[in-house]
N, C-alpha and C positions, 0 to 999 in steps of 0.2 A: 082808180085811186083807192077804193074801199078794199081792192084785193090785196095791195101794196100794205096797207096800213091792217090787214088780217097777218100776213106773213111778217110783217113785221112785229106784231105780238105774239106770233107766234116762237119766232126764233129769242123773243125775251123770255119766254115763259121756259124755253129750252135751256138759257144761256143760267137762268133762275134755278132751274133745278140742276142743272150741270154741278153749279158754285153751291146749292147746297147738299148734294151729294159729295162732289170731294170734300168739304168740311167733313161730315159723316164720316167721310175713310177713314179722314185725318185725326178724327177723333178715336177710332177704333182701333187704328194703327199707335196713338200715342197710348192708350189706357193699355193696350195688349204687352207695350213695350215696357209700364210701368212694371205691371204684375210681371213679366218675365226678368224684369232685373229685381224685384226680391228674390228669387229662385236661384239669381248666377249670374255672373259678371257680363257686360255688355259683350265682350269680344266672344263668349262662347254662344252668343246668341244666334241662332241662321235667320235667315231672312224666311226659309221654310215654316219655321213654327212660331214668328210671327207674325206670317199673313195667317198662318192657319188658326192662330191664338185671337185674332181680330176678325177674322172672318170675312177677310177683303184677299181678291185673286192677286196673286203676284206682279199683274199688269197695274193693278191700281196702287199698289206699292209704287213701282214703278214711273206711274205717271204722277206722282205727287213727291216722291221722293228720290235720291239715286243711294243713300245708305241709310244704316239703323242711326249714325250720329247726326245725320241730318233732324233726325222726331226730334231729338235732346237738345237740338242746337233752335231750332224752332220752339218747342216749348219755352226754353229760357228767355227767347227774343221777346215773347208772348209775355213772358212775365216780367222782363224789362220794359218793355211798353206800357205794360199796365200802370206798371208803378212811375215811371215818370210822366206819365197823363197824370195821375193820382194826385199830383204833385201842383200841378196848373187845378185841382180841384178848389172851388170855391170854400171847401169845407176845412183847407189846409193851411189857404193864404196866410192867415193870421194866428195860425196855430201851427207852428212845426212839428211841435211834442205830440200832439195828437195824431200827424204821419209817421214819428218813430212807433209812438203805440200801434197803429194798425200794422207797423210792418212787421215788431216782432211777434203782437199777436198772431198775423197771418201765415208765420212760420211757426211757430210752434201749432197752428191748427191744421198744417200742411208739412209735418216734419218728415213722415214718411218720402213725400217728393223731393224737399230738402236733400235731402240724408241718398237719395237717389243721384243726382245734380252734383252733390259732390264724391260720392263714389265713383260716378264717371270721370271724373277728370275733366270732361270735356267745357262746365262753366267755365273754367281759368281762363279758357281761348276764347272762348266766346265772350265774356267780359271784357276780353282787353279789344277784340274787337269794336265796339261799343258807342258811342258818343257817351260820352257824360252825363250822368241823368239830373245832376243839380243844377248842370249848366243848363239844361231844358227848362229850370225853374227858373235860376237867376243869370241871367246873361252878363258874364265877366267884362266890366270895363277895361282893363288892361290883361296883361300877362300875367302879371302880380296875384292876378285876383282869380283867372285860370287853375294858375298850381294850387291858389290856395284849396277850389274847390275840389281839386285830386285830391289835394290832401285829407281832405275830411270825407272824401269816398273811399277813400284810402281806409280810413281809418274807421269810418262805419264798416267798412265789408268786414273787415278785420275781427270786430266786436260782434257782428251779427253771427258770422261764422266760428267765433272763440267759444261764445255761449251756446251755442246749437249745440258742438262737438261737445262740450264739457256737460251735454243734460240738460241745460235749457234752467240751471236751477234758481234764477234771480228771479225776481216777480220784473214782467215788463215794464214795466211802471220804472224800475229801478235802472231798468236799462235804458227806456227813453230819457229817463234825465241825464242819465250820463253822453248820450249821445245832442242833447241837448246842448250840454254843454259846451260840448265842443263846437259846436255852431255859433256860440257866443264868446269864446276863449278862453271861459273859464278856467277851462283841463290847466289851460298853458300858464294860465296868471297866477295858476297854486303852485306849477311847478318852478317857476321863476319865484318865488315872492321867499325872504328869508326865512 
């Protein structure tokens, strides 16, 4: 029984280091991939001189990935996750303006990747792939209330990506309320009202 339960921690301690070694690739493989797309567009990238740029053999490419837009389409999932966990945070419930504030602050302290993410092209598709990240927060009682929540994802991306591209020049602050508001209908109640 005791030799059972030796190989059996044994192959944990294996399975442990396996999953924190591919992380490690995967890390080396997406920072390698960062720095190489400041230098030049994704599609002129080889797969050659970004294992050699990461410093991982082209098998462990390989075994974690099957292309370059796979890192990109990963990193974004990574960071849609984040942020709709973010969101179920106790720190948010009762404060939405305070997850607008961390979202634009966290892009403007991250604009370099940004500014990467949409160079590629490749967020649009990934996005639409997607579940809803507000509906992760607030579960739509009807249809009605579905689109609505498109709607104002809709329309955050929109504002988030308008000001990135334009320089980022509002104070956050200015841009969370504005995105604030449209969570309360404001936007809409000024546009309607004589």
């Amino acid at each position: 029984m005791s030799e059972l339960m030796t190989e059996i921690k044994k192959r944990d301690v294996l399975r442990m280091s396996n999953e924190a070694s591919n992380k490690l690739t995967k890390e080396c493989l997406q920072m390698a991939l960062i720095y190489l797309l400041n230098e030049k567009p994704i599609e002129k990238i080889t797969i050659t001189e970004l294992v050699k740029r990461s410093g991982v053999s082209r098998t462990a490419f390989y075994r974690n990935y099957s292309s370059k837009e796979d890192i990109i389409i990963e990193m974004e999932e990574q960071i849609c996750q984040a942020i709709s966990k973010s969101l179920s945070s106790p720190d948010y419930q009762d404060n939405l303006r305070q997850w607008f504030l961390d979202c634009f602050q966290a892009v403007k302290d991250n604009a370099s990747l940004f500014h990467l993410f949409l160079q590629t092209n490749i967020a649009q598709e990934t996005l639409k792939g997607l579940n809803s990240i507000l509906e992760s927060f607030h579960h739509p009682q009807t249809i009605k209330e579905h689109y609505q929540i498109l709607a104002i994802e809709g329309a955050f991306s929109s504002i988030l990506t308008d000001w990135f591209i334009n320089g980022m020049k509002e104070e956050v602050s200015f841009m969370a309320d504005i995105c604030e508001s449209l969570i309360h209908g404001k936007t809409l109640q000024n546009l309607t009202e004589p």
